[in-house]
Backbone of each chain as ProteinMPNN parsed JSONL, in Angstrom:
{"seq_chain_A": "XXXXXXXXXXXXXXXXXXXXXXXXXXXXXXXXXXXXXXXXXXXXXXXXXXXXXXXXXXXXXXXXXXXXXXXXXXXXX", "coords_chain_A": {"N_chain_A": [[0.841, -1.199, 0.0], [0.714, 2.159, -0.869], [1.082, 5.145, -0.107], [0.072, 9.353, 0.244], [1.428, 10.497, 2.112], [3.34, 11.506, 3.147], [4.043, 13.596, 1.428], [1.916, 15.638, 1.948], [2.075, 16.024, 4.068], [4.225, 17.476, 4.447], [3.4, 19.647, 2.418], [1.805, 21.058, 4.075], [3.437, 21.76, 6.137], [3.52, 19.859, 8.441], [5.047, 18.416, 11.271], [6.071, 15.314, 11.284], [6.213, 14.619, 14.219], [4.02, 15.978, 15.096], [1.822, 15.346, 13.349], [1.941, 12.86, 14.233], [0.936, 13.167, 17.06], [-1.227, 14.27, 16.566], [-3.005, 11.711, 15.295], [-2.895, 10.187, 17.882], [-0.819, 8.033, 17.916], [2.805, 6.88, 17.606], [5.775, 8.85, 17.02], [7.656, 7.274, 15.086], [5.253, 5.244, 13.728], [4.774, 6.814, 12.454], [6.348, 6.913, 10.498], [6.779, 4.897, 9.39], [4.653, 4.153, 7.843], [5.298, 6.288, 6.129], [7.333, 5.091, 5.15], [6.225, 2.78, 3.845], [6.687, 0.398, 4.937], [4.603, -0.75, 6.99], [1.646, -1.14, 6.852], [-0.987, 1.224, 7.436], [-4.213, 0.524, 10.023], [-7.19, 0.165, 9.056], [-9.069, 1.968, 11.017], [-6.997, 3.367, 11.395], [-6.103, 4.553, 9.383], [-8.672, 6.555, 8.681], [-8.632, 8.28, 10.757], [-6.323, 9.433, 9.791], [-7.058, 10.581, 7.245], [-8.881, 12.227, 7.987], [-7.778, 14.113, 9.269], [-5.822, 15.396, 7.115], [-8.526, 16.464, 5.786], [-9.456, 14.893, 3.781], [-10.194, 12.322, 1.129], [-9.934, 8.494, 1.735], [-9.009, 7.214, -0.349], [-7.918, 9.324, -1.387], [-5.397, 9.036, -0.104], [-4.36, 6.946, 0.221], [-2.8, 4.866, -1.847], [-3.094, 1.699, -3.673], [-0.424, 0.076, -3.909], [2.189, -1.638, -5.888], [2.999, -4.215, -5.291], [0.613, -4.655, -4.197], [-1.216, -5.103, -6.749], [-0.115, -7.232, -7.855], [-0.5, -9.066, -6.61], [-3.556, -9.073, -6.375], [-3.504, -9.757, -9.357], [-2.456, -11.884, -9.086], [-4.323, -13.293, -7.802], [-6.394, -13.423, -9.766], [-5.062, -15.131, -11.682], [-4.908, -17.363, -10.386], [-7.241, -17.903, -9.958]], "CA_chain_A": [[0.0, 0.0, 0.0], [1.591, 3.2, -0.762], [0.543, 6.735, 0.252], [0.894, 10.511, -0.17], [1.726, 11.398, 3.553], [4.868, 12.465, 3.476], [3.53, 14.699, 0.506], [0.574, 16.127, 2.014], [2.78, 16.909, 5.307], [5.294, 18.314, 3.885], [2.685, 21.144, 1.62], [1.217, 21.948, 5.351], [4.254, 21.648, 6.663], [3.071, 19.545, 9.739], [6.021, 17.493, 11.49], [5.535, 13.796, 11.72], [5.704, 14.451, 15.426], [2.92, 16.451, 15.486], [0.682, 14.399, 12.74], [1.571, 11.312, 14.828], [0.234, 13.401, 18.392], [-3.026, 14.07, 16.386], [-3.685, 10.757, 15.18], [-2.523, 9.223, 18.215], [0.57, 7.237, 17.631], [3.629, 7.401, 17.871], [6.565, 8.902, 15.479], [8.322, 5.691, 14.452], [4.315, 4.575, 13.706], [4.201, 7.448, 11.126], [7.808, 6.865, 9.435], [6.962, 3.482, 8.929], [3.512, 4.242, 7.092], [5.274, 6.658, 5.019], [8.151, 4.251, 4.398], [5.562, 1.894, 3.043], [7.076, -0.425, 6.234], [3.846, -0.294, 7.721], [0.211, -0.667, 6.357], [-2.317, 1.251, 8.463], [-5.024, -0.02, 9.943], [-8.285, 1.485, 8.949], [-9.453, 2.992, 11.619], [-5.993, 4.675, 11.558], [-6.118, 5.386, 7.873], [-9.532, 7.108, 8.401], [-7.827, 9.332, 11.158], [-5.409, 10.28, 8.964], [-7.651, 10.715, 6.118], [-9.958, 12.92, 8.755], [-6.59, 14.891, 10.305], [-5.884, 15.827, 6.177], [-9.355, 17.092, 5.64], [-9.104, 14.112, 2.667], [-10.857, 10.823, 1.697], [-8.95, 7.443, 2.38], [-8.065, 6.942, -1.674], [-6.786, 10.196, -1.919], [-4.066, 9.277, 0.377], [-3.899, 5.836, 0.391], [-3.171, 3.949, -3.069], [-2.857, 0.0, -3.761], [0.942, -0.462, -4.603], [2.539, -2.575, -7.069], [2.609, -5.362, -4.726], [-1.315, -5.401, -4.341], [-2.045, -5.273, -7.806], [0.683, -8.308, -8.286], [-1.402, -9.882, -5.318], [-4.554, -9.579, -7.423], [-3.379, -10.635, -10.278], [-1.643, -13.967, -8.8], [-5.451, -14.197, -7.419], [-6.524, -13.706, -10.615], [-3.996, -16.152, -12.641], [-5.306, -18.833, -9.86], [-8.96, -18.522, -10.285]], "C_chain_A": [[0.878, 1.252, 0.0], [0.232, 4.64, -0.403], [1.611, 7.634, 0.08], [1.065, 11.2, 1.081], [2.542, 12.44, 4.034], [4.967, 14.007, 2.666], [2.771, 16.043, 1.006], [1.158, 16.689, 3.261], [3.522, 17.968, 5.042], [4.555, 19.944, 2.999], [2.424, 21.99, 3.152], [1.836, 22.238, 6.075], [3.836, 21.397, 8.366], [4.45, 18.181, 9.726], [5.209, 16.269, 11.615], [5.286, 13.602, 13.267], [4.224, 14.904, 15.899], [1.335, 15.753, 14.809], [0.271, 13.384, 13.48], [0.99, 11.679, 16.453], [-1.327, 13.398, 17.932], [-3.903, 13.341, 15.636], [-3.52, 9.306, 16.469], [-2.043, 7.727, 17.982], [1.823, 7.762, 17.66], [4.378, 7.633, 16.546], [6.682, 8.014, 14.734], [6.471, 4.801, 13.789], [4.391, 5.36, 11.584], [5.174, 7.36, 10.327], [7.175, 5.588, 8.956], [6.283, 3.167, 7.927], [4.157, 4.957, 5.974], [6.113, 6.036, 4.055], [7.614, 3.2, 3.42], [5.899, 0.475, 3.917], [5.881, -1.179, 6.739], [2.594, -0.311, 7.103], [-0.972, -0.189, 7.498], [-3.491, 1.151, 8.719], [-5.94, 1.005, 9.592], [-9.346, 1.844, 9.495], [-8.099, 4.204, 12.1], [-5.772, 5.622, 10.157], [-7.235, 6.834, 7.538], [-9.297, 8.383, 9.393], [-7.224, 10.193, 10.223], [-5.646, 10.791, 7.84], [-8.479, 12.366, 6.687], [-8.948, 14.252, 9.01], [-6.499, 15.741, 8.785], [-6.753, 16.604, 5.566], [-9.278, 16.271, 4.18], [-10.301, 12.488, 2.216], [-9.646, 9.788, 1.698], [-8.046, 7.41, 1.115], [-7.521, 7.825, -2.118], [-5.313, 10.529, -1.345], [-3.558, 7.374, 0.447], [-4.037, 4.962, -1.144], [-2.569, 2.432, -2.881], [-1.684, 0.035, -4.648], [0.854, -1.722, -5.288], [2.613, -4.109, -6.455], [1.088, -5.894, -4.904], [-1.801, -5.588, -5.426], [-1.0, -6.895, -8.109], [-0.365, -9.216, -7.158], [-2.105, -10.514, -5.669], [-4.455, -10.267, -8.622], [-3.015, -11.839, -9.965], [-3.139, -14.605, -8.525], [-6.348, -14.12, -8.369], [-6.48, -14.954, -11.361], [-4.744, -17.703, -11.807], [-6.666, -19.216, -10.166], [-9.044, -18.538, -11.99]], "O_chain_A": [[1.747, 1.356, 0.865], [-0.983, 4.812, -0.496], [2.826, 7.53, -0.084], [0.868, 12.414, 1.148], [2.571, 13.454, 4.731], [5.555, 15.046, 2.965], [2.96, 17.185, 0.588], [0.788, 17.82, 3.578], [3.405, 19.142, 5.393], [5.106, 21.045, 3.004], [2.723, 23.164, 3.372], [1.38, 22.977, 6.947], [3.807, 22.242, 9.26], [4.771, 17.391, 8.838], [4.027, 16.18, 11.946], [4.484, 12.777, 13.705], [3.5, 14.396, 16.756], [0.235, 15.647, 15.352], [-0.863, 12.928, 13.624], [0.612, 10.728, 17.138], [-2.295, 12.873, 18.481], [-5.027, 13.688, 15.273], [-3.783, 8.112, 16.323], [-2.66, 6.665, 17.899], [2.005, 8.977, 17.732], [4.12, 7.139, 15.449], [5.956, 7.838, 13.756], [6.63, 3.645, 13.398], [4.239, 4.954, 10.433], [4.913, 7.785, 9.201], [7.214, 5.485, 7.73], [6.645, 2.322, 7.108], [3.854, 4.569, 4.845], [6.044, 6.108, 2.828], [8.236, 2.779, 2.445], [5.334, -0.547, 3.526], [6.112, -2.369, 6.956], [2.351, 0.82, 6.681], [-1.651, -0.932, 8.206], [-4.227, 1.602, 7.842], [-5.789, 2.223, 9.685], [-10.41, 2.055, 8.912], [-8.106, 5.258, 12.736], [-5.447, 6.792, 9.953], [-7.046, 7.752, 6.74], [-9.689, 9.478, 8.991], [-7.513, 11.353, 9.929], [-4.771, 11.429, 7.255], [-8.611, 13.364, 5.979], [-9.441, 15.377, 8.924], [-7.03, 16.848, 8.886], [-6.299, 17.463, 4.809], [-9.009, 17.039, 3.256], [-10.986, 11.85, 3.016], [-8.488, 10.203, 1.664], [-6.82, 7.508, 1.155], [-6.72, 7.698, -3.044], [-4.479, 11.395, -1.606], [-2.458, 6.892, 0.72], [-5.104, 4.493, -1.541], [-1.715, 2.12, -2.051], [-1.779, 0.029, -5.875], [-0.042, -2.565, -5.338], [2.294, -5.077, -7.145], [0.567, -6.89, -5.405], [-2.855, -6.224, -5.441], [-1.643, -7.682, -8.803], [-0.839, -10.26, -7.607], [-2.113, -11.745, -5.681], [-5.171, -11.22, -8.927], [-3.311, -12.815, -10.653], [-3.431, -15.777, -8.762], [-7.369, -14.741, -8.071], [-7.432, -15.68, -11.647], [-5.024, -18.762, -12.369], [-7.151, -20.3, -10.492], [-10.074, -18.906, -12.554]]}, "seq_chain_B": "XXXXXXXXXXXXXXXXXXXXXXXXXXXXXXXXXXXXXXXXXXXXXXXXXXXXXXXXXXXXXXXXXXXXXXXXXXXXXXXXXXXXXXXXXXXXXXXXXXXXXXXXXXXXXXXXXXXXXXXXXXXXXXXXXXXXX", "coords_chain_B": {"N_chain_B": [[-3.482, 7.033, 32.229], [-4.804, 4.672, 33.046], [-3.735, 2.495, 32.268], [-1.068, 2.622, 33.335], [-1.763, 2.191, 35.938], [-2.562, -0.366, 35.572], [0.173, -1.279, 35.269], [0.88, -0.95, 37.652], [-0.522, -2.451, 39.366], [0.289, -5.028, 38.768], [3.417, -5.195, 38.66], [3.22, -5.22, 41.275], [2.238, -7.27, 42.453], [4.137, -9.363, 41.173], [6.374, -8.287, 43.319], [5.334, -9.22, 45.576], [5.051, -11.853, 44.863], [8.266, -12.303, 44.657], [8.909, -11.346, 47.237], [8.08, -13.829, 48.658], [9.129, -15.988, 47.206], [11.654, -15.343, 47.907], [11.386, -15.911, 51.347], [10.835, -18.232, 51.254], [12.805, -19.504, 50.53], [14.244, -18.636, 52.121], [13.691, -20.221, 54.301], [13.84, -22.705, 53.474], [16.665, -22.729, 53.068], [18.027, -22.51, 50.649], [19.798, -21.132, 48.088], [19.293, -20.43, 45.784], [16.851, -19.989, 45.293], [16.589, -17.762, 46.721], [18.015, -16.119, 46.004], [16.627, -15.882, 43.131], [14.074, -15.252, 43.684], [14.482, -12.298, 44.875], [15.947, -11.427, 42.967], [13.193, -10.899, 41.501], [12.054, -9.011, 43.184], [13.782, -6.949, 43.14], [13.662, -6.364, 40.398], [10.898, -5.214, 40.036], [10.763, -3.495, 41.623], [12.021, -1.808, 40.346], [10.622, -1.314, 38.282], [8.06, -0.531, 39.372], [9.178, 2.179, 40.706], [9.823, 3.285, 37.901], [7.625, 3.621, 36.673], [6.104, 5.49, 38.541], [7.711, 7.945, 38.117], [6.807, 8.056, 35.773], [4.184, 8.972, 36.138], [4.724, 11.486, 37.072], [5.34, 12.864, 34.653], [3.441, 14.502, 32.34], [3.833, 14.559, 29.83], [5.704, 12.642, 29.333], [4.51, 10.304, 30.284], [2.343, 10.827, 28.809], [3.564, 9.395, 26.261], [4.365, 7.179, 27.14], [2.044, 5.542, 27.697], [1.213, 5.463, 25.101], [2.632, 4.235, 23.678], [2.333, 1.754, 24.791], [-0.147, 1.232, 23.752], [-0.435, 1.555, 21.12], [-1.818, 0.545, 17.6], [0.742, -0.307, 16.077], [2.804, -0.943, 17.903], [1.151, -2.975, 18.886], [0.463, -4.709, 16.785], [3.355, -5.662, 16.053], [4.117, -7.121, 18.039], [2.332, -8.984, 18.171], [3.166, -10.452, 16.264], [5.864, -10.937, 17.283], [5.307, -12.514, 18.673], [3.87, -14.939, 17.493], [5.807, -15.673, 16.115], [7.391, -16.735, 17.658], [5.701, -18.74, 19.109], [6.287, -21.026, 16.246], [9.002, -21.225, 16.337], [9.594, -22.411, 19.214], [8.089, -24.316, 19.093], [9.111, -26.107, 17.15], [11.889, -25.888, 18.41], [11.247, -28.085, 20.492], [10.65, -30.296, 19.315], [12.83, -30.808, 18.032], [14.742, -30.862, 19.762], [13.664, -33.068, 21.429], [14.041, -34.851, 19.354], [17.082, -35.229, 19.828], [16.823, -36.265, 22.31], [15.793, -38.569, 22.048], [17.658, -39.707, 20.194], [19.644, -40.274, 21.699], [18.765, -42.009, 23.961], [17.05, -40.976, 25.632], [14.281, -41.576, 26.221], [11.977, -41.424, 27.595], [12.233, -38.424, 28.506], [12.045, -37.447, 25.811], [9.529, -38.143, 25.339], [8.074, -36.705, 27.049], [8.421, -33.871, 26.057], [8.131, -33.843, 23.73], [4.769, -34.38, 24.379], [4.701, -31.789, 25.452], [4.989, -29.986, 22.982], [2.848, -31.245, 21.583], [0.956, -30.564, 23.275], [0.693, -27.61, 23.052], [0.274, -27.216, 20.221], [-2.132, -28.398, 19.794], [-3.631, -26.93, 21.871], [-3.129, -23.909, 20.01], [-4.55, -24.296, 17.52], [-7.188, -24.944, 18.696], [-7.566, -22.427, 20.142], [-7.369, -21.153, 17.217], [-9.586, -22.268, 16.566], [-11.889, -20.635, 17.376], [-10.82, -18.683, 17.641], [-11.439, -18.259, 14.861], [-14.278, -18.528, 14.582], [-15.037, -16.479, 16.63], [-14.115, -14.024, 14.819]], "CA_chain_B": [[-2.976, 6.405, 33.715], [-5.116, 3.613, 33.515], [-2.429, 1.492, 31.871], [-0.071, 3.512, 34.885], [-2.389, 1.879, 37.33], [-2.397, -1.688, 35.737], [1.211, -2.423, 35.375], [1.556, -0.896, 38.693], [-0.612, -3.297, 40.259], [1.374, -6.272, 37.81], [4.455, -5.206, 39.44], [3.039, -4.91, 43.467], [1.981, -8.68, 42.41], [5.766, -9.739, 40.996], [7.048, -8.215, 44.286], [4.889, -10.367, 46.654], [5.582, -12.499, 44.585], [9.424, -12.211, 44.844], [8.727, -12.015, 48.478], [7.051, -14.771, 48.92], [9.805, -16.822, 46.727], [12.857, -15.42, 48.739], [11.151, -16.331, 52.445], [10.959, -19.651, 51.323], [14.469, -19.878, 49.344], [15.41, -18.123, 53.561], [12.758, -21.256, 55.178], [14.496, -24.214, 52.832], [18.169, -22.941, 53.175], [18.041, -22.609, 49.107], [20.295, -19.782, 47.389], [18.64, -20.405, 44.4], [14.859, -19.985, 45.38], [16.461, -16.647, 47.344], [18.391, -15.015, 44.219], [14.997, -15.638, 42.191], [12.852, -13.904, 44.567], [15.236, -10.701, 45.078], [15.727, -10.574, 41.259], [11.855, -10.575, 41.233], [11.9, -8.091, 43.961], [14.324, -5.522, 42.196], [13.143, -5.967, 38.689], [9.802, -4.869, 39.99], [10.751, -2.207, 42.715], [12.922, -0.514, 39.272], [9.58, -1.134, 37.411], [7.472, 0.534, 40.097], [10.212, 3.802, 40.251], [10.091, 4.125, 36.452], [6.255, 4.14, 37.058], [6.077, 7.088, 39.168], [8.45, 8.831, 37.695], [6.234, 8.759, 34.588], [3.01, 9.544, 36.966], [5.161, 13.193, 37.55], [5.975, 13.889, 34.186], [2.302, 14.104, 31.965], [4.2, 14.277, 28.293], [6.374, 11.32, 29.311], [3.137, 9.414, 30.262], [1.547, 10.273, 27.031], [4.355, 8.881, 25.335], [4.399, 5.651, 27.143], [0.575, 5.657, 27.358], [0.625, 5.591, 23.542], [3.526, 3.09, 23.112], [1.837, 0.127, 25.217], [-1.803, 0.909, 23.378], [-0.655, 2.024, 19.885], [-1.724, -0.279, 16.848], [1.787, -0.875, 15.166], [3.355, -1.751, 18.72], [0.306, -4.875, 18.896], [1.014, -5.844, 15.341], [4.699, -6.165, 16.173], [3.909, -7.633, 19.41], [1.473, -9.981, 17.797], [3.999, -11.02, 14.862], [6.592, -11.615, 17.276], [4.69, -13.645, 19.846], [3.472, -15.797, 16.598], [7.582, -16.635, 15.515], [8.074, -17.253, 19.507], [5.453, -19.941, 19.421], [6.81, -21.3, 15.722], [10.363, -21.156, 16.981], [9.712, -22.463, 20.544], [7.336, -25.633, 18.706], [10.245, -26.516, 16.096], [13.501, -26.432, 18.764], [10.691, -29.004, 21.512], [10.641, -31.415, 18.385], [14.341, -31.111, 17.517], [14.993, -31.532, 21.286], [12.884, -34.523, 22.222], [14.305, -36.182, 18.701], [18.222, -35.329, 19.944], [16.643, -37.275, 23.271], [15.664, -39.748, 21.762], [18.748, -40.479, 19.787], [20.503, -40.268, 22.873], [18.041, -42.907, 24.725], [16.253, -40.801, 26.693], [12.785, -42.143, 25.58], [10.767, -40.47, 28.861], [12.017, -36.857, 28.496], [11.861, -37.224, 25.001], [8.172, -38.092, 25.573], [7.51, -35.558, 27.832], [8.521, -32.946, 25.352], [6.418, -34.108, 22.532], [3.624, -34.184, 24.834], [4.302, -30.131, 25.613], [4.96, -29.844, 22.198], [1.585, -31.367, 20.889], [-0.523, -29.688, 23.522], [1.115, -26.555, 22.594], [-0.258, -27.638, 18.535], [-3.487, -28.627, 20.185], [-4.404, -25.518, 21.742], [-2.948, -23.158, 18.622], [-5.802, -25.236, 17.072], [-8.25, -24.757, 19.663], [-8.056, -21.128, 19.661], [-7.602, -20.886, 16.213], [-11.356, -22.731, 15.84], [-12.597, -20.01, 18.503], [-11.122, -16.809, 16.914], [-11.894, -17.968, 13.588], [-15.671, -18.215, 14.943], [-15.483, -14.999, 16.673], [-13.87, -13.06, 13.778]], "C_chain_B": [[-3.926, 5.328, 33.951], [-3.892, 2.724, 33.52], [-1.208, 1.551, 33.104], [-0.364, 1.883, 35.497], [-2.287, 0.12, 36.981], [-0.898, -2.358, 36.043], [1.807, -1.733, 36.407], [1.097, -2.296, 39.966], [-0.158, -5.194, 39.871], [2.49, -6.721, 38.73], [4.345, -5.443, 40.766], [3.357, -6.53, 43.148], [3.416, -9.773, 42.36], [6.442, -9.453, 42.173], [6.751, -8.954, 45.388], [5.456, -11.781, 46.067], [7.377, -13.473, 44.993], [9.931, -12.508, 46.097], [8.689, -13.182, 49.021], [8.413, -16.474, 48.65], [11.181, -16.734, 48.275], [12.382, -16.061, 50.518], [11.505, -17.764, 52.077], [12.076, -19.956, 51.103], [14.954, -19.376, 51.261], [14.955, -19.579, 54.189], [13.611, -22.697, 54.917], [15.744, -23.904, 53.006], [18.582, -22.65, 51.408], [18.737, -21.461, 48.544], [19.846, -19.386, 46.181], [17.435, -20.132, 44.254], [15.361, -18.013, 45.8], [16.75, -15.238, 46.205], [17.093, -15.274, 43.706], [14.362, -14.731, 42.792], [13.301, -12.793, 44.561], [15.534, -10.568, 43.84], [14.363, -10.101, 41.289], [11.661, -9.334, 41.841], [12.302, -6.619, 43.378], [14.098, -5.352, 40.985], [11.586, -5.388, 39.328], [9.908, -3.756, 41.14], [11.373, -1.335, 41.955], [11.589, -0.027, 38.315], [8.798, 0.085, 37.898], [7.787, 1.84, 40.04], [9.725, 4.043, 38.921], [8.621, 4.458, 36.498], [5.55, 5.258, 37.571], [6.636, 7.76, 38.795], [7.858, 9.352, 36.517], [4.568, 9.086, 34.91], [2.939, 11.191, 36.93], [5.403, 13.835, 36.199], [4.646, 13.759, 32.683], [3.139, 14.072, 30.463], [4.697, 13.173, 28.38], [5.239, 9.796, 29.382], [2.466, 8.851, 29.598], [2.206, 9.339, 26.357], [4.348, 7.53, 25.522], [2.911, 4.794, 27.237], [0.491, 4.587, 26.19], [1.774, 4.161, 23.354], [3.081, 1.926, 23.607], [0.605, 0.21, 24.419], [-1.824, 1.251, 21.558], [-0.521, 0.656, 18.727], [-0.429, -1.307, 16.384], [2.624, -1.323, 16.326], [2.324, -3.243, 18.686], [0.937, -5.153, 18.109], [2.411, -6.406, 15.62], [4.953, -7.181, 17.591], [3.482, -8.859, 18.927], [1.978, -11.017, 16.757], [5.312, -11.981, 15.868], [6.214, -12.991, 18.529], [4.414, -14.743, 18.59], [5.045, -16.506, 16.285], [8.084, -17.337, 16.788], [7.384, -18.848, 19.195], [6.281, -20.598, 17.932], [8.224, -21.908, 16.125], [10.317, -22.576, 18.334], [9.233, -24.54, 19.963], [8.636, -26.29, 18.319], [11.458, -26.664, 17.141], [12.51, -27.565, 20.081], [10.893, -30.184, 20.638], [12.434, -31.654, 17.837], [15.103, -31.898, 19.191], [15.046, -33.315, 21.816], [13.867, -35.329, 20.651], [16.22, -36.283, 19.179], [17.894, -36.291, 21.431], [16.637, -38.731, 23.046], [16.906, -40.938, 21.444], [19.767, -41.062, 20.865], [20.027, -41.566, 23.887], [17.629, -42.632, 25.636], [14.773, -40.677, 26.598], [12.121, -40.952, 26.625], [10.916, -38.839, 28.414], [11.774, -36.357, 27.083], [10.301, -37.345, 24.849], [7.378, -37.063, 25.943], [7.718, -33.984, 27.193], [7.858, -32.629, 24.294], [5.549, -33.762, 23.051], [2.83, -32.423, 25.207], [3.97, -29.571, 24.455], [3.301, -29.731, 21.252], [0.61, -30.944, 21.575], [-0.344, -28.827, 23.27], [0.14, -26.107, 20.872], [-1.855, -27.059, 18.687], [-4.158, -27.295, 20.747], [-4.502, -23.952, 21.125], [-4.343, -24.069, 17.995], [-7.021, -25.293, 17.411], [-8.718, -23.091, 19.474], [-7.919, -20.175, 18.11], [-9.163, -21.221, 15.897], [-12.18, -21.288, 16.285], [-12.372, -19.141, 18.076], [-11.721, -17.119, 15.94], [-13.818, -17.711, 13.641], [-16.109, -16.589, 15.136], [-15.165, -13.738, 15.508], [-14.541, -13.251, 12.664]], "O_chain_B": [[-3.955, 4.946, 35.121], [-3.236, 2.336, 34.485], [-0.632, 0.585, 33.603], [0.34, 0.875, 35.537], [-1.996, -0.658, 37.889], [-0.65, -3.384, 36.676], [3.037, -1.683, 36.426], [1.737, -2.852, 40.86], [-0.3, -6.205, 40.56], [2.676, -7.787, 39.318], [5.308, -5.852, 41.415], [4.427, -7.049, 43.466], [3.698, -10.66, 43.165], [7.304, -10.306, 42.385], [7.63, -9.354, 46.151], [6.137, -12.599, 46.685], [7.61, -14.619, 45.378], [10.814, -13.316, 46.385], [9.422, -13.436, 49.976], [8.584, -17.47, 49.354], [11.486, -17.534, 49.16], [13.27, -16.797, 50.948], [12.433, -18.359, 52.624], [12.405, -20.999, 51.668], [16.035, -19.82, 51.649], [15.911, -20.21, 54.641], [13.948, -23.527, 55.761], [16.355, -24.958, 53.176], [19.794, -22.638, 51.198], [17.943, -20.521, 48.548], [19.963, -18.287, 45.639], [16.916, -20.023, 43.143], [14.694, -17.094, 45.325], [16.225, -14.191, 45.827], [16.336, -14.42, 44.169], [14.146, -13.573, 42.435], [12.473, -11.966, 44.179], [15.395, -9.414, 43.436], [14.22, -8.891, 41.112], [11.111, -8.472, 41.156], [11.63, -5.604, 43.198], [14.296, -4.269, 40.435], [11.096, -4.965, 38.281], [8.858, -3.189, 41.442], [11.501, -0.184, 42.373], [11.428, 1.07, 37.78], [8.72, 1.198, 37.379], [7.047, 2.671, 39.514], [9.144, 5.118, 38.777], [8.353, 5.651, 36.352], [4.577, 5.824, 37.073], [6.117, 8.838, 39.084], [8.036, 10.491, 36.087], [3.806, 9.41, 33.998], [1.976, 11.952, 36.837], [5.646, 15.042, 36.169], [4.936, 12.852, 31.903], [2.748, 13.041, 29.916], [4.282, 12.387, 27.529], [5.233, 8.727, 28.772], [2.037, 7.711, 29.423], [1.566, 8.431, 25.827], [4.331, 6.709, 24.604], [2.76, 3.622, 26.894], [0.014, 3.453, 26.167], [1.376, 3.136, 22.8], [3.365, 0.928, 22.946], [0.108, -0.911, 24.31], [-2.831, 1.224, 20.851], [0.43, -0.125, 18.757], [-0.44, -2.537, 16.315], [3.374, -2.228, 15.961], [2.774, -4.371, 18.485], [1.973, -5.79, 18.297], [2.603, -7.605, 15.415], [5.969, -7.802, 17.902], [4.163, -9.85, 19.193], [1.443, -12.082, 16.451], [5.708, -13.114, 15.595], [6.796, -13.987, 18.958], [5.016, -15.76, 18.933], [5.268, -17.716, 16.257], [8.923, -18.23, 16.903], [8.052, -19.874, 19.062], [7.398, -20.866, 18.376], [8.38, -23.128, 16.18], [11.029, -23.574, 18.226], [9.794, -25.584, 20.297], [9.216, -26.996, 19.144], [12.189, -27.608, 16.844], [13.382, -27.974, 20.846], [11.34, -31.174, 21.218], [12.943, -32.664, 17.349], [15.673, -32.946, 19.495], [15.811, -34.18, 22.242], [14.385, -36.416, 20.907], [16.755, -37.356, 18.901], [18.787, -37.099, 21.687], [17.197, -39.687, 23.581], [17.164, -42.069, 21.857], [20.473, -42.068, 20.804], [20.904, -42.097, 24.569], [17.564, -43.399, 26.597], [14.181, -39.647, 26.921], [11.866, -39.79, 26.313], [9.966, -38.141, 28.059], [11.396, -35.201, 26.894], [9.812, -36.486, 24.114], [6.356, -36.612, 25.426], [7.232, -33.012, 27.771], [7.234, -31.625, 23.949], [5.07, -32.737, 22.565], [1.694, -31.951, 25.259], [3.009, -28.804, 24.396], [2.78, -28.813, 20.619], [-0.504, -30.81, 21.07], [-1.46, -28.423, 22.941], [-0.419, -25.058, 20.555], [-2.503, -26.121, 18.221], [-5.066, -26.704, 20.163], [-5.326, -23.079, 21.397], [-5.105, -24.254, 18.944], [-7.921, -25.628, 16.64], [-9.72, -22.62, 18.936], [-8.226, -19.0, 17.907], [-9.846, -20.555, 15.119], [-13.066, -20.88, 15.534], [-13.309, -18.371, 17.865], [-12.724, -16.43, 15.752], [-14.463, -16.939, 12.931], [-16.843, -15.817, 14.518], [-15.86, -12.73, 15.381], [-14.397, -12.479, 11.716]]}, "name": "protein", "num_of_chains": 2, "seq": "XXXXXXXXXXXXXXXXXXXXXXXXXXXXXXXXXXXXXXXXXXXXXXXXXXXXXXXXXXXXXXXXXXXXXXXXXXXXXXXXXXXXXXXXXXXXXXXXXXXXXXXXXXXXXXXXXXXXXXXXXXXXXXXXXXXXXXXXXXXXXXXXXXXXXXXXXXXXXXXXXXXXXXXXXXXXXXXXXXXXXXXXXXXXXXXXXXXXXXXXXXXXXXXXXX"}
């Protein structure tokens, strides 16, 4: 799962410390999400969707993994 | 400060605990029952301290607050408790078969047997979450 967090912080210029106080979590929670480390859950995605003033798919897209995912669950069925 | 308040009363418990061990380790003559208990005692009278100390200081609180209750600590919690049991299953079966070879049939028995109730109730509460989830 990739996202535009680091993007969307960076225009508002809101630190990761402070994103990750007002979605409760911690820093290392929000590096990890933007590293792509990290998929968040979604009731944390919808925080962070909520904290952006955003919906979920405009910050959260299905990386190249998930579409390789689908397709393998494709290729099987 | 709920969380505060639980793993303060965790720790009181580990120190009676600890107590409780060393009297006896003083009652039997045992150096080994007494060191256990007074480790128990000071790992949980350092616990307690760090406890209060983050009672006095409300940002430090938050911080550890948030680190015992925040999602991506479970998941990592929950990932590595899952490789523990994996791990822990796989060296009981390597064990009991280096017993065996060795000719110690019984303890090699008795290791399987932890082993496969270990299986057995991964199995059990796998039927039971998969229900509830």
């Amino acid at each position: 799962m990739e996202n535009n967090i680091a993007e969307l912080r960076k225009e508002r210029k809101i630190t990761q410390e402070e994103l990750a106080a007002a979605v409760s979590v911690t820093r290392q929670t929000i590096i990890s999400i933007e590293s792509g480390r990290y998929t968040a859950s979604l009731p944390l995605a919808f925080k962070i969707a909520e904290f952006f003033e955003k919906s979920i798919e405009d910050i959260f897209v299905p990386g190249k993994t998930d579409n390789e995912t689908t397709k393998n669950r494709e290729d099987i069925k | 400060m709920k969380i505060i308040k639980k793993n303060l009363i965790y720790c009181g418990i580990i120190c009676v605990l600890g107590i409780g061990i060393s009297v006896a380790g003083v009652y039997m003559e045992d150096d080994l029952l007494k060191s256990i208990g007074i480790a128990f005692i000071i790992v949980s009278l350092l616990k307690i301290a760090q406890l209060f100390i983050l009672t006095r200081n409300d940002e430090r609180r938050r911080k550890y607050e948030l680190s015992m209750t925040e999602e991506r600590i479970k998941y990592i919690a929950s990932k590595s408790s899952s490789f523990v049991f994996y791990i822990t299953v796989f060296c009981e079966v390597m064990a009991a078969l280096i017993l065996l070879i060795f000719g110690h049939a019984f303890a090699a028995g008795i290791v399987c047997y932890v082993a496969g109730a270990q299986v057995v109730l991964y199995l059990v509460l796998y039927i039971i979450f998969s229900r509830k989830y």
